[in-house]
C-alpha positions as CSV (number, residue, x, y, z in Angstrom):
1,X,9.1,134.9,217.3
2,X,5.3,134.9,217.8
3,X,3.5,137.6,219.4
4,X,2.6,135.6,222.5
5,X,6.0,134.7,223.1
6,X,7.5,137.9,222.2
7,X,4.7,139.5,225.3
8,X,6.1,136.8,227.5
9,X,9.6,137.7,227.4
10,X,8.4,141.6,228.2
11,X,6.3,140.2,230.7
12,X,8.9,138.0,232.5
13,X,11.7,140.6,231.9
14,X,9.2,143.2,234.6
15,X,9.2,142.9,237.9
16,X,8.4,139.7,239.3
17,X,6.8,140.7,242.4
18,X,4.0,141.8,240.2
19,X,3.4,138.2,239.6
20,X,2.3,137.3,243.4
21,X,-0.3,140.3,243.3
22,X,-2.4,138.3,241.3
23,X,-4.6,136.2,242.8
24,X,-5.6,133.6,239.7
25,X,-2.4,132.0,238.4
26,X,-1.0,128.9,237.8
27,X,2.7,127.1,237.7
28,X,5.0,129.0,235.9
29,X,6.4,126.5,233.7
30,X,3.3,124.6,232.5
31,X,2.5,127.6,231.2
32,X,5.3,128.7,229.5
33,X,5.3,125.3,227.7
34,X,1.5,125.2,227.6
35,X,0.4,128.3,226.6
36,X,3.6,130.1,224.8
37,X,4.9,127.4,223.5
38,X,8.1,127.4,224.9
39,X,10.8,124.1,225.0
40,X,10.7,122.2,228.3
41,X,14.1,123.3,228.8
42,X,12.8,126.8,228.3
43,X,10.5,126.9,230.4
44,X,13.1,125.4,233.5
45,X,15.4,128.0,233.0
46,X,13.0,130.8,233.0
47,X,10.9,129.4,235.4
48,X,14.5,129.3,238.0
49,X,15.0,132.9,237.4
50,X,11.9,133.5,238.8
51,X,12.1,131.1,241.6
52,X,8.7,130.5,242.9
53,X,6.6,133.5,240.5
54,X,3.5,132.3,239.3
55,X,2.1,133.3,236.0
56,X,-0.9,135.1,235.8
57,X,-3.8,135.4,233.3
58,X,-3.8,139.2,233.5
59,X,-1.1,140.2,230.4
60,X,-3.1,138.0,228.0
61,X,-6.7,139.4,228.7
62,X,-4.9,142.6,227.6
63,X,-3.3,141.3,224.7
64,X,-6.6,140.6,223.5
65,X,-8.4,143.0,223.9
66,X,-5.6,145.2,222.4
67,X,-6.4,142.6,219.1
68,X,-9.9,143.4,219.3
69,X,-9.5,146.9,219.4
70,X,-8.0,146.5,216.1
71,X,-4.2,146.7,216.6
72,X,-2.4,144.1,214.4
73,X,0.2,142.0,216.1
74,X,3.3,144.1,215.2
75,X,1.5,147.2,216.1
76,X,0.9,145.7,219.5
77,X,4.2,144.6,219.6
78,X,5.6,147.9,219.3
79,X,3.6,148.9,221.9
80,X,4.7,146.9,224.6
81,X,8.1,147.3,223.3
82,X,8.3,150.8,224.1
83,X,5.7,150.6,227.0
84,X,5.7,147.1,228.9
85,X,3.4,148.3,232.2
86,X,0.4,148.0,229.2
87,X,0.3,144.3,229.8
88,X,-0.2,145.2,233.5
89,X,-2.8,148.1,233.1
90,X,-6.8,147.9,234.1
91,X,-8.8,147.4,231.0
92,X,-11.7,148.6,232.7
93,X,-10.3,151.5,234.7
94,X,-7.2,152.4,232.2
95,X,-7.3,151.3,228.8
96,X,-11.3,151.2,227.5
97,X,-11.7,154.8,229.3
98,X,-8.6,156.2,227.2
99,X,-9.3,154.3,224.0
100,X,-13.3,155.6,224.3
101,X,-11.5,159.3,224.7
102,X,-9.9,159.0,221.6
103,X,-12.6,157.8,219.9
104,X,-14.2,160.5,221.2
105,X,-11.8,163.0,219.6
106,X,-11.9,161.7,216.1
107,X,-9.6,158.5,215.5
108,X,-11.7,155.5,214.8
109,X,-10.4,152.3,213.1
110,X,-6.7,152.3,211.4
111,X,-6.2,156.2,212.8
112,X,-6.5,154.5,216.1
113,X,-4.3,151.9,215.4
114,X,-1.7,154.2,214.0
115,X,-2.2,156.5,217.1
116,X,-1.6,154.1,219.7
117,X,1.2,152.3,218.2
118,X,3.0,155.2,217.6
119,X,2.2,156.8,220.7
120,X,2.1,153.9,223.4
121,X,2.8,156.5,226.3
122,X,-0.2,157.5,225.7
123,X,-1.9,154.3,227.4
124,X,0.0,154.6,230.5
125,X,-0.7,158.2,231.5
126,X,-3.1,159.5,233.5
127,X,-6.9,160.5,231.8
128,X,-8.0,163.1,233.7
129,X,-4.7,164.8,235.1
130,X,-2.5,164.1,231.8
131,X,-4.2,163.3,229.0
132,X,-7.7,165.6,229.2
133,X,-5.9,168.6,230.2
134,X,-3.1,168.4,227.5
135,X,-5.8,167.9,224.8
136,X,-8.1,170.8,225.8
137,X,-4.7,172.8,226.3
138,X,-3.8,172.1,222.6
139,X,-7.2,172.9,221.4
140,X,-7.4,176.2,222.3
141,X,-4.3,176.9,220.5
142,X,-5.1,174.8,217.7
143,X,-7.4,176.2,215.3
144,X,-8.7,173.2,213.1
145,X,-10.0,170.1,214.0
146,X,-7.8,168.1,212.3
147,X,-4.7,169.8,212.6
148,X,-4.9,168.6,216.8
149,X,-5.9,165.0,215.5
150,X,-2.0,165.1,213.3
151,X,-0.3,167.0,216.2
152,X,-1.2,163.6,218.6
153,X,-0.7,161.5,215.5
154,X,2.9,163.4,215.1
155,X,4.2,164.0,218.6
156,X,1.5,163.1,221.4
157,X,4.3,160.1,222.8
158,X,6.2,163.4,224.0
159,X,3.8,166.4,223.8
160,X,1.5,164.9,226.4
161,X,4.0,164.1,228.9
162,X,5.4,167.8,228.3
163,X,2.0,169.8,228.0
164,X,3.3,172.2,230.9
165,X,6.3,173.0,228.6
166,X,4.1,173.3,225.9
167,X,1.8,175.4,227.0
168,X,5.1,178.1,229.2
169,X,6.4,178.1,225.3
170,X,3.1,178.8,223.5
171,X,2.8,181.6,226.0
172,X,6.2,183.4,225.3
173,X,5.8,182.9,221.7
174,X,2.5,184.7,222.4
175,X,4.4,187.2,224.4
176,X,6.3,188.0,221.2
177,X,3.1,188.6,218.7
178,X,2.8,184.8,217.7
179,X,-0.7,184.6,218.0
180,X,-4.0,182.8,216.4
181,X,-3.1,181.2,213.4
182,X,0.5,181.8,213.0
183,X,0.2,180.1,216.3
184,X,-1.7,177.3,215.7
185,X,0.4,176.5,212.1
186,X,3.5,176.3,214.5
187,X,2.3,174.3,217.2
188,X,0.9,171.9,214.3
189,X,3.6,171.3,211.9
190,X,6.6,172.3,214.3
191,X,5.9,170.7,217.7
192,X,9.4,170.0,219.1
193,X,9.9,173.8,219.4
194,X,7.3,173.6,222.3
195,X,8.9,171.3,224.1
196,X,12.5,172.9,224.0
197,X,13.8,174.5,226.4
198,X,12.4,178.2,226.9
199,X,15.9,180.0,226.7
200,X,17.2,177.3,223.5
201,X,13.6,179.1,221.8
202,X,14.4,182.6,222.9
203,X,17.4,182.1,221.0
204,X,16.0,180.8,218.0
205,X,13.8,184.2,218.1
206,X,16.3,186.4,219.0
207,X,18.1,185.0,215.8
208,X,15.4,185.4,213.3
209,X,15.2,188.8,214.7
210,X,18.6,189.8,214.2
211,X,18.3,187.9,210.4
212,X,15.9,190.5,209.1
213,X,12.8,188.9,209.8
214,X,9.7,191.1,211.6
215,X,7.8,189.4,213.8
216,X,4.4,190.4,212.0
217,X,5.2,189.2,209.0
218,X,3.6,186.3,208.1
219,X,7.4,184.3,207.0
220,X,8.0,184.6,210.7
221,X,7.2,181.5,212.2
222,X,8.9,179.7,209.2
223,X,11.9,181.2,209.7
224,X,11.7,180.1,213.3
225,X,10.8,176.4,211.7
226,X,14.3,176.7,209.6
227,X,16.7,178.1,212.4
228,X,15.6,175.4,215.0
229,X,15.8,172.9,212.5
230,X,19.3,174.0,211.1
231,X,22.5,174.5,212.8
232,X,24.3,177.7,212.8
233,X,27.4,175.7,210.6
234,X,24.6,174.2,207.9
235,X,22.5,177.3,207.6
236,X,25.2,179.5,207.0
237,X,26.4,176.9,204.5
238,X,23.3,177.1,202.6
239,X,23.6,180.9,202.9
240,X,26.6,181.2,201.0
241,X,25.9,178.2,198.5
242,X,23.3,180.6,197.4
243,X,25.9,183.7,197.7
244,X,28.5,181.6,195.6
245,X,25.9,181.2,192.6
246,X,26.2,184.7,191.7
247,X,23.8,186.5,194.6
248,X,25.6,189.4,196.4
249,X,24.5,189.0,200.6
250,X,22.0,191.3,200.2
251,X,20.3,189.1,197.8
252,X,20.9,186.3,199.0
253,X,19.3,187.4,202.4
254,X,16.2,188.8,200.7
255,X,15.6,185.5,199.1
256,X,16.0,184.0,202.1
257,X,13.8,186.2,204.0
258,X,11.1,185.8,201.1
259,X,11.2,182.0,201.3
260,X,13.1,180.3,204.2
261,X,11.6,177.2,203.8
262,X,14.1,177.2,201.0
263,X,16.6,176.4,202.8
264,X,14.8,173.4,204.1
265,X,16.1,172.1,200.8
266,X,19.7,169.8,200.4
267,X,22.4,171.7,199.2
268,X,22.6,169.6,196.2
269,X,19.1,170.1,195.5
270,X,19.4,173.7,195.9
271,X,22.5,174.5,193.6
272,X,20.9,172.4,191.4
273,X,17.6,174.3,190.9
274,X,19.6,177.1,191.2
275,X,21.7,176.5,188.4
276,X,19.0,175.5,185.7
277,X,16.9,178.6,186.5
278,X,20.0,180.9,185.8
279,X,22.1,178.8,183.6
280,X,19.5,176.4,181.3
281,X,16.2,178.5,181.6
282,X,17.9,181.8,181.9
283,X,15.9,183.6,184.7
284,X,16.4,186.7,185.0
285,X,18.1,187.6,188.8
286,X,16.6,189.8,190.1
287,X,13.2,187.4,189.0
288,X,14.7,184.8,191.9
289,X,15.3,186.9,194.2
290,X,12.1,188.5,194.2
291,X,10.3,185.3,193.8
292,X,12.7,183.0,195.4
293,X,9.4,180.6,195.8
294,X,10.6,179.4,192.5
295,X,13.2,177.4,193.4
296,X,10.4,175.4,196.0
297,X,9.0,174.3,192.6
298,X,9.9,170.6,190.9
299,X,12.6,171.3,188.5
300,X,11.8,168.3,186.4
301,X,8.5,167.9,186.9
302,X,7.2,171.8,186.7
303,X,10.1,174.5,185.8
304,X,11.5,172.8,182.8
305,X,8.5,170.7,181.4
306,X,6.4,173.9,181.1
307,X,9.8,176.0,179.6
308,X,10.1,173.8,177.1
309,X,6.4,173.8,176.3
310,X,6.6,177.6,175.8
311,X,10.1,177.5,174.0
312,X,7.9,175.2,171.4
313,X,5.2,178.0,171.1
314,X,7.2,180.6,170.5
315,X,9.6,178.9,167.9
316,X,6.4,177.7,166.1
317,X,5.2,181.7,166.5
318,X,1.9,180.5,168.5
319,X,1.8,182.5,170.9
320,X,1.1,186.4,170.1
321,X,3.3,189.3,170.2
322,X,3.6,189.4,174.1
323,X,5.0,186.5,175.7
324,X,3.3,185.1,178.7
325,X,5.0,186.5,181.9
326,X,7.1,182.8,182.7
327,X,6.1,183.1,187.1
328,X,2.0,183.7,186.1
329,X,2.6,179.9,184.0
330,X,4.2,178.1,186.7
331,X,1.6,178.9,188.9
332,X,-1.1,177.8,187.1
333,X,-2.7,174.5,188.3
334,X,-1.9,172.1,185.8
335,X,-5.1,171.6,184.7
336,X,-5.0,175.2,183.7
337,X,-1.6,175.0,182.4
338,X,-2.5,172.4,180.1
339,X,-6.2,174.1,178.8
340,X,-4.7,177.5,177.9
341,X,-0.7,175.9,176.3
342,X,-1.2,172.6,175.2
343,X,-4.9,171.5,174.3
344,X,-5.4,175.0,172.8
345,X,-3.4,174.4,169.9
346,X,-4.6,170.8,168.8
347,X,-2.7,170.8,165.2
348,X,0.5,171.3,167.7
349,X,-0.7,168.9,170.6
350,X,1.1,166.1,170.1
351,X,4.3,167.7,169.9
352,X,3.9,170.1,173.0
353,X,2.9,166.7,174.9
354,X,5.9,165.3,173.8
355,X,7.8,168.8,175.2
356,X,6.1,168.7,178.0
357,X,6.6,165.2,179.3
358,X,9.1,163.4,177.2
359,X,12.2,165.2,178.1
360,X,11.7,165.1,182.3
361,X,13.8,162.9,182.8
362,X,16.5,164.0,180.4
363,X,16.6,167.5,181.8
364,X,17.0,166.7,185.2
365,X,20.2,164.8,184.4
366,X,21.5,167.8,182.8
């Protein structure tokens, strides 16, 4: 269906009284067939629902100037999918002032296209006692730029409506020592949490609390990130997958406590890396659950490529006495990891090349 007929179902699905507030318009069912496109017999049966509506210009002046903003036809379909009133709105009063405010803040061609489709309540709330407010609210919470520009990108459709909610939350995770940049990290990357209710996020503090975590320490608010994200049932799942690969609960808490994002992870994917770190590469324990941040690493495409580079090394007796400490070479960048163990030792390149990338995809099978 094409766009203008798609916006003319919306439009003749609203409220037909709207049609008789307009004062240019002209028969209903001329224009159906005329202008959208319609069949004849089409345009008689909608036309009879309506009774005596007229059609008015209005809905199409905003369709194109939504085109000429930039918005493709399936963005703007979206739109008025989730938002029909759009088609209704003042562009001179509504729309241009709101589009001109985001320009303002930083979204200019595709961004803006991508923001408004995405976020089409965002056209029907009010500027000045909405919209301004909520932004200015965020940006004093926010501490980059850019970081408030993905927060609307990510959740404006239901922050802005909610920046009351937002900003009772922000202040009672302030309450509790959340502040500046811990602050500004969760209201960025974790938005949802501000708009829960205040006694569901007491709860998901209370229970990082009583799970070991201090609220000045910096894994804090990603803790907070896990337990609102996780169930009580599929967290303590993950908890004792971990326990059942060996980890007594005391282990298994510290690692969880030195990495929760960790548990972000599928259990599949996490009994997985798991099991090659202990079982293939032969990790020592108490390595894991000290650095747990490990098992946030690409199996195939960090941990066992840059094992098996070293294993080559030291069965070709390349590498001196002491053998490199195996956490320092996973976190080399890889353009360090490939200066100091692979083009180093040109006779051998070819070979540790083959090491490190030919087998990825056989050891992640295994």
């Amino acid at each position: 269906m094409s766009l203008h007929r798609c916006v003319a179902m919306q439009f003749l699905k609203s409220n037909p009284t709207l049609l008789n507030s307009v004062t240019e318009h002209i028969p209903i069912i001329d224009y159906l067939n005329t202008n959208i496109k319609l069949s004849k017999a089409q345009s008689v049966y909608i036309s009879k629902r309506l009774s005596q509506a007229r059609c008015p210009q209005h809905p199409w002046t905003v369709l194109n100037y939504l085109k000429q903003t930039g918005l493709s036809e399936s963005q703007i379909l979206s739109m008025i999918g989730c938002q029909p009133q759009i088609l209704f709105s003042s562009i001179s009063e509504t729309l241009k002032p709101k589009i001109e405010y985001f320009q303002l803040l930083g979204f200019q061609g595709s961004e803006l296209s991508k923001l408004l489709s995405k976020n089409a309540k965002l056209l029907v709330c009010s500027l000045n006692k909405t919209l301004v407010p909520s932004v200015e609210a965020f940006r004093r919470i926010i501490n980059e730029e850019k970081d408030l520009i993905k927060l609307l990108h990510r959740n404006g459709n239901w922050m802005i409506p909610n920046h009351q909610k937002v900003l009772r939350n922000a202040a009672f995770l302030q309450s509790c020592g959340i502040v500046g940049s811990q602050l500004s990290f969760l209201l960025a990357t974790e938005g949802r949490l501000f708009v829960q209710q205040e006694s569901l996020l007491q709860n998901h503090v209370s229970r990082a609390v009583n799970m070991g975590f201090s609220i000045n320490s910096r894994m804090f608010v990603y803790a907070l990130r896990v337990i609102s994200s996780l169930s009580i049932v599929k967290l303590d799942r993950k908890l004792e997958l971990i326990q059942s690969c060996g980890f007594s609960k005391d282990e298994t808490m510290r690692i969880f406590r030195r990495s929760p994002p960790l548990l972000h992870q599928s259990e599949k994917r996490l009994k997985f890396g798991i099991g090659v770190c202990l079982d293939k590469i032969m990790v020592p324990r108490s390595l894991l659950v000290n650095n747990p941040v490990i098992l946030m690493l690409s199996m195939e495409k960090r941990v066992i490529p840059r094992w098996r580079v070293l294993q080559l090394l030291i069965s070709k007796k390349l590498i001196p006495d002491k053998i490199p400490n195996f956490l320092a070479v996973l976190k080399l960048r890889e353009d360090k990891f490939m200066e100091k163990y692979i083009s180093e030792f040109r006779d051998n390149e070819k070979a540790l090349l083959e090491a490190y990338k030919g087998h990825c995809h056989e050891d992640a099978s295994t």
